[in-house]
C-alpha positions as CSV (number, residue, x, y, z in Angstrom):
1,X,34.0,6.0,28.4
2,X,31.1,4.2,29.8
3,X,28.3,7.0,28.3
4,X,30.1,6.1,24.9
5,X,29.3,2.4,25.5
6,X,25.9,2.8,26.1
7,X,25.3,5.3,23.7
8,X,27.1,2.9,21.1
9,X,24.8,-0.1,22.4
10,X,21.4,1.9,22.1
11,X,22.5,2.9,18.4
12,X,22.7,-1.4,17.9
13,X,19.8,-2.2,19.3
14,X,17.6,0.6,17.6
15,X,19.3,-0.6,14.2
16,X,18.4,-4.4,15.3
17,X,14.7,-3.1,15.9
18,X,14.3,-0.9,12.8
19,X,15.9,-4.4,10.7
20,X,13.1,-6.6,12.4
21,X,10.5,-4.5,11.5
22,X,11.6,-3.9,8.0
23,X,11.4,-8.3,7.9
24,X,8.3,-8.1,9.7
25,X,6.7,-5.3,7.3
26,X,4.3,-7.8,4.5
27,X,5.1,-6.9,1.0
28,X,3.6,-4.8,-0.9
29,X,0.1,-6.0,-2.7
30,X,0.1,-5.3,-6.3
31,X,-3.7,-4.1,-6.5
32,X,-5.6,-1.9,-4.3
33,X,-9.1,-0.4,-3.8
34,X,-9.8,2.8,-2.2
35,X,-12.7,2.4,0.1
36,X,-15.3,5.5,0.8
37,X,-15.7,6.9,4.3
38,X,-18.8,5.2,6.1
39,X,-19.4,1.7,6.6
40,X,-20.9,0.4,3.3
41,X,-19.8,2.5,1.1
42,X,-18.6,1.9,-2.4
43,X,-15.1,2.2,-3.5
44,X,-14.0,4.6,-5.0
45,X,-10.7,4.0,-6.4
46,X,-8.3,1.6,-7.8
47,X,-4.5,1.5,-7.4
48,X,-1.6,-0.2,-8.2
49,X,-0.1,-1.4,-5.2
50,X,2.3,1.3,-3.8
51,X,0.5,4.2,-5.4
52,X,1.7,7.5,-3.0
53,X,-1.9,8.7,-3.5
54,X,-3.8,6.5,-1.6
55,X,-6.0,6.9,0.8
56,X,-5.8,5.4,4.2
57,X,-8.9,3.2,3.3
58,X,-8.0,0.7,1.4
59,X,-7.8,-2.5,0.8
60,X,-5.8,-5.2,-1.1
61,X,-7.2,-7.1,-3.8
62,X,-6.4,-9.4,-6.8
63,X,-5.3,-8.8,-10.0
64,X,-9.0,-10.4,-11.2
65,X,-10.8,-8.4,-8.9
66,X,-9.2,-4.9,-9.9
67,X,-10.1,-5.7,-13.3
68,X,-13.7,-6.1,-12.6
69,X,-13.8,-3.3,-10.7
70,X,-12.6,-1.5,-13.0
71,X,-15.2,-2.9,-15.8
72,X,-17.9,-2.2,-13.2
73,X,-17.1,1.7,-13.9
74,X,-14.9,2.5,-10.4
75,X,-12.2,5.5,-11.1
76,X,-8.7,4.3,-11.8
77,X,-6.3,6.8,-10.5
78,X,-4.4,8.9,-12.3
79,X,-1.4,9.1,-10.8
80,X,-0.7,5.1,-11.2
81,X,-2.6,4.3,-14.2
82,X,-3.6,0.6,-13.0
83,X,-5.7,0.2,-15.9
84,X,-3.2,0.7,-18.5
85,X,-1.0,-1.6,-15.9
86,X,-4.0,-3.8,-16.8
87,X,-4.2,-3.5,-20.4
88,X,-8.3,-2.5,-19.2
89,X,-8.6,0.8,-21.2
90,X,-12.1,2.1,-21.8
């Protein structure tokens, strides 16, 4: 009976963990920019925030600087279309 109890109180406290990090976590930005590899370079990508294909490199960035990036020529990705999120087609 005992290894029952203590089984049952590890199973609460790793629930209690995984719910404080889930609070913890910050929310999702709603731009992104994926960075190149090597310090200085350019980016190379915009997402919308969430996008499954981005890289680990990235940064997140405001609606008003997505846009410009995107004006200054940098590759929207495909797989999220932010520039049709952001009515920047061209």
């Amino acid at each position: 009976m005992e290894r029952i109890d203590k089984a049952i109180a590890v199973a609460k406290q790793r629930e209690e963990e995984r719910q404080q990090g889930e609070q913890a976590r910050p929310p999702t930005p709603d731009w992104i920019v994926e960075l190149g590899i090597g310090v200085g370079s350019p980016p190379i990508e915009i997402h919308v925030g969430g996008c499954y294909a981005a890289g680990k490199r990235r940064r997140a960035i405001s609606r008003e600087q997505a846009v410009a990036a995107l004006d200054q020529g940098i590759r929207a990705c495909i797989h999220c279309r932010p520039d049709t999120e952001l009515g920047v087609l061209g």
